[in-house]
Residue, then its C-alpha position, 0 to 999 in steps of 0.5 A: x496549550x493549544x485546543x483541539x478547536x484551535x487545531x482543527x483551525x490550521x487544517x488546510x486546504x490540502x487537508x493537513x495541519x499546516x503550522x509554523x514550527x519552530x527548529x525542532x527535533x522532529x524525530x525526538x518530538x514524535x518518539x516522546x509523543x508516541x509514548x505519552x499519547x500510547x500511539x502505534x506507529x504503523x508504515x509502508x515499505x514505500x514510506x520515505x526513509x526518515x519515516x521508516x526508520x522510526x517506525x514501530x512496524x514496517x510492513x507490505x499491506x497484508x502485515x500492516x492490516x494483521x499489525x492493525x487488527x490486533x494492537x492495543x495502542x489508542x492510537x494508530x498513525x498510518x504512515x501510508x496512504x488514504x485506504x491503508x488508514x481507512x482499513x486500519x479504521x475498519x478494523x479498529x473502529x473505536x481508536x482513533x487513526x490519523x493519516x499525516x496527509x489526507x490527500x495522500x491517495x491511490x491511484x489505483x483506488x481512485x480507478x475504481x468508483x464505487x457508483x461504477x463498480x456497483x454497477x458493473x457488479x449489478x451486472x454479473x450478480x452470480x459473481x462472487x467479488x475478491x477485491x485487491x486491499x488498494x481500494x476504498x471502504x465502499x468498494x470493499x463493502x461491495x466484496x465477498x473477499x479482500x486480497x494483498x498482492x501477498x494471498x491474493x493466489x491463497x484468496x482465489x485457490x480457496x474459491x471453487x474452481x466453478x464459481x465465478x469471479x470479478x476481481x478488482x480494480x488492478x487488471x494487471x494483478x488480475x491478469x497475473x493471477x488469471x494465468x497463475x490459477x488458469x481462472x478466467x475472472x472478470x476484471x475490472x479496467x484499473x492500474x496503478x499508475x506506479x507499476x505501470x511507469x517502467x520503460x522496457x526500453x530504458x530496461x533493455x539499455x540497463x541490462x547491457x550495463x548490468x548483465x550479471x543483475x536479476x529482474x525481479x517484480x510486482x504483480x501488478x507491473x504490466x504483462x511484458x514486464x512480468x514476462x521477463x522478470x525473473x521473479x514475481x512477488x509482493x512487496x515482503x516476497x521481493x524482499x524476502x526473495x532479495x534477502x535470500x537469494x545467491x544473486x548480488x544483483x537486482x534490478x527491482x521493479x516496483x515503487x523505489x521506496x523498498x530500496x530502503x529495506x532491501x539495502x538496509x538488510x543486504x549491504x553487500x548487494x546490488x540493488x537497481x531501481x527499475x527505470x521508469x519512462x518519464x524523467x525524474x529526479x531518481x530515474x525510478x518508479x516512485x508514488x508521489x501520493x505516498x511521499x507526501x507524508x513527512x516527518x513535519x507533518x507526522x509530529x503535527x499530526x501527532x501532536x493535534x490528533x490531526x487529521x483522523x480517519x472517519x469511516x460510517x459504522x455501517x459501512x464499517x459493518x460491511x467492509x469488516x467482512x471480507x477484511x476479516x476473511x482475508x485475515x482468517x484464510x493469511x493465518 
């Protein structure tokens, strides 16, 4: 059998294990692992299919972070991206979490530098900072609160109309909620670069196609997107809203993973992927960080307890404050 020791050996350099396997049946492999080895196998919305399907939880970051907080599983393997693992760690700090891909990051994480966003935070010290789930464990310990596109509105309502506020790091999600609350935070200059992708131009020439469809989006799409979306929600308030709404047709603005979901619970509707403005093989909006988990690389990650999330316990300390904030206030 092979050691942990020997395990560590076949991390590439991208941060995963990278090893020869044979034929085998991935999916079987993983479900028996996740039981010999009391594993919870937690995944977002924007997973690949095959991921999804086998998941223990499916859920938008809100119901991923509640589902973290409060399993009794030894091990938590995040099937998501590099700062959903990290949360998940912050709030379990004894257990062990594995991420199948390291590399699998965030754009609009990586828009926010923690030595950069100090600085600005320097600047405007009567401030209170709500920070959007999608960023590192320094920028959150940086913060008096953490949202999901889900609270965020509940988070922000919950502050007296006279304090001020930074939030960060997606300006679009920032923007959105300036005009839903008629605050005027201060926003920090970050995007995700999925949400920012949808082509008006290829939108108008879909619409043509499908005028009877309803443009639905996430918030942190760009303003002209919002302006004409006929709804605007998180991951689970799209889905929620597709679910139960009289419309038959969709047009979805946000990463193309949430097709899965949408078709699986409303098979006699239509859903459109929102074009995006680059060409690729599915026309659509996707996160390719996101997609670099597979189920090759979930078995190995399983089976090796490789690659873990490590986060430092002060850091753990001080993200862990408005993380719990967040899950006080979403009860």
């Amino acid at each position: 059998m092979e050691t942990l020791v020997s395990a560590k050996k076949n991390l590439n350099k991208k941060g995963f294990l990278d090893i020869e396997t044979p034929n085998i049946d991935y999916v079987k492999e993983i479900l028996k692992l996740k039981k010999e080895k009391n594993a919870v196998l937690l995944a977002h919305y924007y997973q690949i299919d095959e991921i999804q399907e086998i998941a223990d939880f499916v859920g938008d970051s809100l119901a991923l972070a509640q589902q973290a907080a409060k399993t009794d599983a030894d091990i938590i393997v995040f099937a998501g991206v590099h700062f959903m693992a990290e949360t998940a760690k912050i709030l379990n700090p004894t257990k062990k979490v594995l991420l199948p891909d390291l590399l699998a990051g965030c754009s609009l994480a990586d828009s926010c530098p923690p030595e950069q966003f100090s600085e600005f935070k320097k600047k405007h010290p009567d401030h209170l900072v709500v920070t959007y789930i999608n960023c590192s464990a320094e920028i959150k310990a940086l913060s008096d609160y953490v949202c999901t596109s889900s609270n965020a509105r509940k988070i922000i309502d919950s502050i007296p109309q006279d304090q001020p506020i930074i939030f960060a790091p997606d300006r679009n999600l920032g923007d959105y909620l300036n005009k839903e609350t008629g605050r005027e935070m201060l926003l920090w200059d970050g995007a995700c670069m999925v949400h920012e992708a949808f082509s008006m131009e290829k939108l108008i020439d879909l619409y043509k196609e499908h005028p009877d469809a309803e443009l639905i989006a996430h918030p942190e799409s760009e303003a002209h997107m919002l302006k004409v979306a006929k709804y605007i929600g998180s991951t689970s308030g799209l889905l929620n809203h597709v679910k139960n709404s009289d419309k038959k047709k969709f047009i979805v603005a946000t990463e193309a993973g949430i097709l899965f979901q949408m078709l699986q619970e409303n098979p006699d509707k239509i859903i459109i992927p929102a074009p995006a403005k680059e060409d690729n093989t599915c026309a659509c909006s996707e996160c390719a960080y996101m997609k670099m988990n597979t189920l090759k690389k979930l078995y190995l990650c399983l089976k090796h307890e490789l690659p873990n999330i490590e986060v430092e316990a002060e850091l753990c300390k001080k993200a862990i404050i408005p993380i719990n904030r967040m899950l006080e206030l979403s009860k």
